[in-house]
C-alpha positions, 0 to 999 in steps of 0.5 A, a space after each residue: 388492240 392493247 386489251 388483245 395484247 393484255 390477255 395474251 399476255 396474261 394467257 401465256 403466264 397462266 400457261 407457263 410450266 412450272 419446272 421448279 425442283 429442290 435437291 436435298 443434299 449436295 454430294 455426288 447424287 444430287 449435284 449429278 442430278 442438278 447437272 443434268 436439270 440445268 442442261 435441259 433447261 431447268 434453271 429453277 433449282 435449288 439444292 438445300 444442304 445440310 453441312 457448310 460445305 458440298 460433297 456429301 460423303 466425297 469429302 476432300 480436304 487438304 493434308 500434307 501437300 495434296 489433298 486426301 479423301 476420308 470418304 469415297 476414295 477410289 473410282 472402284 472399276 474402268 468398265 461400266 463405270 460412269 465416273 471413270 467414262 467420264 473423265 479417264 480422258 482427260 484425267 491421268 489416275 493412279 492407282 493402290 497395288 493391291 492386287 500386284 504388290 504382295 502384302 506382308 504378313 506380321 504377328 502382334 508379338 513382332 514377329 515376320 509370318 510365313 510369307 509364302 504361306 500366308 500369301 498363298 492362304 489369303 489368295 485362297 481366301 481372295 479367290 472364295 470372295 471373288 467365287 460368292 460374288 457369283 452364286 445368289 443361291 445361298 440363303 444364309 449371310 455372307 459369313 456363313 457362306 464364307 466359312 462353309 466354303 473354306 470349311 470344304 477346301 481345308 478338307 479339299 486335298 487340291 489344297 495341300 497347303 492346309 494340311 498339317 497346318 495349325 488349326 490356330 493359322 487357319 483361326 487367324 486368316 478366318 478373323 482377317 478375312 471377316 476384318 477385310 469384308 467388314 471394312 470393304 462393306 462397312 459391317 459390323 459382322 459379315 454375319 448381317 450381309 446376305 450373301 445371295 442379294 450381294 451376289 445379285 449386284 454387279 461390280 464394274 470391270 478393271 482396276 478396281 483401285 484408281 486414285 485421283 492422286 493429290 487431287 482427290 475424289 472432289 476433282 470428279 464435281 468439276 467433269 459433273 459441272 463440265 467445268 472439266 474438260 472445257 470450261 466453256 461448257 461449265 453448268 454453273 451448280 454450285 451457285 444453287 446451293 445453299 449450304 447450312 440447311 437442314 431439311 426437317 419436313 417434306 410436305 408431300 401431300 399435294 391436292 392436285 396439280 399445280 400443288 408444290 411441295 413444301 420442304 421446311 428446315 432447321 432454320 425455319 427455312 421453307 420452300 416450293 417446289 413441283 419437284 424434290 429429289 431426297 439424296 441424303 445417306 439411307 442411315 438418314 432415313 433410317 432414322 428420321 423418316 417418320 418426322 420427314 415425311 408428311 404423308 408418312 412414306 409408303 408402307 413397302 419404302 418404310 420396310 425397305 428403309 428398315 430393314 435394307 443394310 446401312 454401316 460405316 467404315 473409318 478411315 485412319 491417315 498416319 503421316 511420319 517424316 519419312 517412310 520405315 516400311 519399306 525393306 532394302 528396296 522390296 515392293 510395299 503396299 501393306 502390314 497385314 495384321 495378325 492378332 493372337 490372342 494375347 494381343 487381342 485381350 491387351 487392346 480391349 483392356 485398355 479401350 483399343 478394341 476399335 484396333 481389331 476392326 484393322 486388317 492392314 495398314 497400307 500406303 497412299 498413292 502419290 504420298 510416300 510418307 503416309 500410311 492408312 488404315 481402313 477399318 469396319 466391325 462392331 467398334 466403330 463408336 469407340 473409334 470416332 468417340 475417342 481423342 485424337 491424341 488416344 488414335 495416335 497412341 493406339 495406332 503406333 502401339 498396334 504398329 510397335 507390337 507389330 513391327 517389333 520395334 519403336 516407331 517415330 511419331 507421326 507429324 500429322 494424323 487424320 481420320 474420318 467420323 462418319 457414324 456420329 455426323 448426324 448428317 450421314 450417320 454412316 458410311 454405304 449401304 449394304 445387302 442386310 439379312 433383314 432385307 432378304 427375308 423381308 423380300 424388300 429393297 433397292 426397287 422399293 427404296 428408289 421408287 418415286 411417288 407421283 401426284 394424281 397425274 402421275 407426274 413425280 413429286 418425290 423422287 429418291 437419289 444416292 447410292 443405297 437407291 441404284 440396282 446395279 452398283 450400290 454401295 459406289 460413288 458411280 452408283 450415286 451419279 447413276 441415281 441422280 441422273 434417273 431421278 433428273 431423268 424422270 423428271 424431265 421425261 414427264 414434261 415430254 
């Protein structure tokens, strides 16, 4: 009887099912897709990240007396929005008054614009951004198709406002417009982005500005753990991360399978697991696929990895003792900036190019004394290379000339850098040019690769890789409860 006992024993090791999965990288795709492996049952999973902390691009850190988000900032949309679904319940959001609040117009020689004027073309502008966003006809880029449709209406006598008006006025609210899309899409020039892929993806309805106040976006791991809104719900994620660990090599080529892959690290690291989902940023890839991967990924992925568009924005935190922007009780949310040419040829003298990549200066929901700029365009590099003592000095020379006075310094000041972090090596993903000619993209770049019986081996997370809304963190918890998904399907 105790030989019987034996081989059935041995019979039903022989029949366990190998269930094991790697999670490359920690942010808000890959901590989604363990949250989702956990609660089917996956116990065997572990996520190698290549930082010291989790998060990913969400980085929340403390500043002031709160916590502040120099990566993903607002949960952009309430409608068909998985992170605002997920937690509007149970989590009171502010919000940045964009959209209410009027911003106020300067020139770079101190003096107050035309505000009237001024809000009346930007909301013109606005209303084109919103009017490309539905036509995917265009062949052409983004900046293209802008100025040819602001072209028309300046003819168009519908818009009296540009009649008579100074060919040099409408100069300038062309240059901020192109300052506002680089930063919103993180471009170098709105001349990269393809306007017609762009129209081809969805934005979430609603608000587009809610903020998680002083807490910061990293409040969104605890709803995806479920340690919010009941604790006794909580998926214990964070104990499978292992931090500091730089993935140098997948190995992918599996015989058949009971075959794992291999993922080897910086460290000299290795692991198997059946499953690996690669979550890391598309400027990742774009950079180290071919050392990556062995087998060398599939030829249509490569292009889309080549040619799909990845840029950065920086982010600029201003903390002062107290608040100057605000004028005898009037609403405030921004310092709209208005470059004249003067002003523009003293910033590249003296190495603040990086300045002409800022559209505005705005206030920070919840922090009274705080400003933050948000900026894109070609100079990006200069901005993370440059000291933060030279950020101080260019910030409050740009808001001097602006304000047409002397300012008080600022008690605190931080920013973001995300293009030199070789982990990252940029912001979010766009619709590129490149992509649109090679006919190549999110399809192909979030394809998973299966082993001989179909199961899948490698599969591919993170925002650059969702079809509806990449370039979002919803996109991010989107991707990485597909790959967990496809995952947990094939064992059906």
């Amino acid at each position: 009887m105790w030989r019987v006992t034996i081989i059935l024993v041995l019979v039903s090791l022989t029949m366990a099912v190998d269930k094991s999965v790697i999670i490359i990288g920690s942010g808000i795709s890959g901590y989604s897709a363990a949250s989702r492996l956990i609660e089917n049952g996956f116990d065997d999973v572990i996520i190698l990240e290549a930082e010291d902390r989790i998060g990913g691009r969400i980085n929340t850190i403390p500043f002031s007396d709160g916590f502040i988000d120099l990566g993903a900032q607002w949960v952009h949309g309430q409608v068909n929005n998985i992170i605002y679904e997920m937690t509007h319940e149970h989590f009171e959001f502010g919000s940045t008054p964009f959209v209410e609040v009027p911003f106020t117009f300067l020139f770079s020689n101190g003096t107050k614009a035309d505000q009237e004027l001024f809000r009346t073309i930007s909301k013109i502008n606005f209303d084109i951004f919103l009017a490309l966003d539905e036509t995917d006809t265009f062949t052409g880029s983004f900046g293209e198709m802008f100025l040819e449709v602001l072209g028309e209406v300046t003819m168009n006598d519908s818009f009296p406002v540009f009649k008579d008006l100074d060919l040099k006025i409408i100069e300038t609210m062309k240059e901020n417009a192109e300052r506002f899309i680089n930063g919103y899409c993180a471009l170098k020039s709105w001349f990269d982005m393809s306007a017609k892929l762009s129209a081809q993806e969805d934005e979430a309805g609603g608000n587009l500005h809610n903020t998680w106040k002083k807490q910061g976006f990293k409040t969104v791991f605890d709803f995806i753990s479920k340690k919010l809104p009941d604790p006794s719900q909580h998926i214990d994620i964070d104990s499978k991360v292992q931090l500091n660990k730089k993935v140098t090599n997948i190995n992918y080529n599996v015989i058949d399978a009971n075959s794992k892959a291999v993922i080897t690290c910086e460290d000299g690291s290795s692991y198997e697991a059946k499953h690996v989902i690669f979550t890391p940023s598309l400027g990742v890839l774009k950079k180290y696929h071919e050392s990556l991967f062995t087998p060398t990924l599939p030829e249509q992925k490569v292009l889309a990895i080549k040619t799909w568009g990845f840029g950065a924005a920086g982010k600029v935190f201003l903390e002062f003792d107290e608040p100057f922007w605000s004028e005898e009780g009037e609403p405030f949310v921004a310092y709209e900036f208005l470059w004249l040419d003067a002003d523009k040829d003293e910033a590249k003298a003296y190495n603040r190019e990086w300045m002409l990549g800022i559209s505005a200066f705005y206030i920070v929901d919840e922090f009274p004394n705080m400003l933050e700029a948000y900026l894109g365009g070609p100079k990006i590099n200069q901005f993370e290379a440059s000291s933060d003592e030279k950020i101080i000095e260019d910030c409050m020379w740009a808001l001097e000339k602006f304000l047409g006075k002397s300012l008080p310094k600022p008690k605190a000041m931080t920013r973001s850098k995300w293009l030199s972090n070789e982990n990252f090596l940029g912001s979010y993903s766009y619709p590129s040019m490149d992509a649109e000619r090679a006919g190549v993209g999110i399809k192909e770049l979030a394809e998973s690769i299966n082993n001989d019986n179909g199961e899948p081996i490698l599969l591919f997370a993170g925002e650059a890789t969702d079809e509806k809304y990449p370039g979002n963190t919803h996109a991010g918890v989107r991707s990485g409860f597909r790959a967990a998904d496809e995952i947990i399907s094939s064992y059906q």
